[in-house]
C-alpha positions in Angstrom: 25.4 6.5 24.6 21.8 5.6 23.6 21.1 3.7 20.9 17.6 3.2 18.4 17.7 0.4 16.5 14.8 0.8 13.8 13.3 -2.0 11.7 10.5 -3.5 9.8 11.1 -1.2 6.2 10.7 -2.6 3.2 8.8 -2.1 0.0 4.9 -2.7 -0.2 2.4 -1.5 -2.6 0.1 1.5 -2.8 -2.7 0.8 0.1 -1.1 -1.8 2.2 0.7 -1.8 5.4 3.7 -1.8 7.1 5.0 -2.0 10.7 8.0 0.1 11.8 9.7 -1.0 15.3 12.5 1.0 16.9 14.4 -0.6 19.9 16.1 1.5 21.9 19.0 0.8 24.6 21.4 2.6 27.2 18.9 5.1 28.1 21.0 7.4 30.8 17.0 7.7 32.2 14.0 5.6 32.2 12.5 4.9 29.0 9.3 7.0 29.7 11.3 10.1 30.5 12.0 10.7 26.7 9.5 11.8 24.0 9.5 9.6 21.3 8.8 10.6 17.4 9.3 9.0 13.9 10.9 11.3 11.2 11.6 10.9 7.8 13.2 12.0 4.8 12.5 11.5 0.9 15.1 11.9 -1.5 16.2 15.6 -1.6 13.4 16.6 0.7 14.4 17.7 4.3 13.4 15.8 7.3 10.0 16.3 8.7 8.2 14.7 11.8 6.1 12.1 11.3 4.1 11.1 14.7 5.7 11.7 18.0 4.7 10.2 21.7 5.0 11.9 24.7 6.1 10.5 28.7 2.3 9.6 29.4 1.4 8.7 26.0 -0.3 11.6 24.3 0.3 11.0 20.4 0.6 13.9 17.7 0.5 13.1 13.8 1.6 15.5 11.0 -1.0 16.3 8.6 -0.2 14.1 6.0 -0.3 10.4 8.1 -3.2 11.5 10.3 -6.0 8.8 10.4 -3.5 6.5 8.9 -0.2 6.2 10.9 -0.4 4.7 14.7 2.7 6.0 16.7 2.8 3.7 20.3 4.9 2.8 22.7 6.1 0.1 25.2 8.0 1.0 28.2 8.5 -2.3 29.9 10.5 -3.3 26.2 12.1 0.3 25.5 10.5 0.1 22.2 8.4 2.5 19.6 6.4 1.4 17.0 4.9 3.4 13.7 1.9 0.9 12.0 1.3 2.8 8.8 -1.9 2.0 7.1 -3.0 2.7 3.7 -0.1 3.8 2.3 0.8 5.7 -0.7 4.1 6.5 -2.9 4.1 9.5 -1.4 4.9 8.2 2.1 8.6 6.4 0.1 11.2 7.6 2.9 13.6 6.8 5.0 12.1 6.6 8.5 13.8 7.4 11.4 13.5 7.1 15.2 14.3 10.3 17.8 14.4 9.9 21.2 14.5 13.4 23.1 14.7 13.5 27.1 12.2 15.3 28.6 14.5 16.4 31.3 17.6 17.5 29.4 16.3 17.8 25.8 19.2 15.5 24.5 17.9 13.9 21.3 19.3 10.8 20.0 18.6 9.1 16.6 18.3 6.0 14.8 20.1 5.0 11.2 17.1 5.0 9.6 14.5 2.5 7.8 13.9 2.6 4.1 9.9 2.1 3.2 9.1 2.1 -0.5 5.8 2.3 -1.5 5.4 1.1 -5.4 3.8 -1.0 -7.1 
């Protein structure tokens, strides 16, 4: 079963930064055969995608991060990162990680990273 392991939440203040990592492990293909993307969820809100990465490393940003949120991706260390810039209270969510296969469209997810933006 494949696992993402997310990290690097915490709580930061209106403007600054944070860097989200997700790790991921016991990938039944090669890392770069699953599209990557960062949800996440605010208190009764649903889900909504945040950035996703594709096999060859095309990125695509919701509305609301572009020109502020970086989605990128290592293959060699099975890992996705999410640097968000300039953030604001509004961007408070849990973030998750989704890997989806490209070939069979299987998605698996992470538990989640809390990012609280307050000051």
């Amino acid at each position: 079963q494949v696992q993402l392991v997310e990290s690097g939440g915490g709580l930061v203040q209106p403007g600054g930064s944070l860097r989200l990592s997700c790790a991921g492990s016991r990938f039944n293909f090669s890392f770069s055969r699953y599209t990557m993307r960062w949800y996440r969820q605010a208190p009764g809100k649903e889900r909504d995608v945040v950035a996703r990465i594709d096999s060859v490393g095309i990125t695509n940003y919701a509305e609301f991060v572009k020109g502020r949120f970086t989605i990128s991706r290592d293959n060699a260390k099975n890992t996705v990162d999410l640097q968000m810039n300039s953030l604001k209270p509004d961007d408070t969510a849990v973030y998750y990680c989704n890997a989806r296969a490209v070939r069979t469209l299987n998605e698996y997810w992470g538990q989640g990273t809390q990012v609280i933006v307050s000051s």
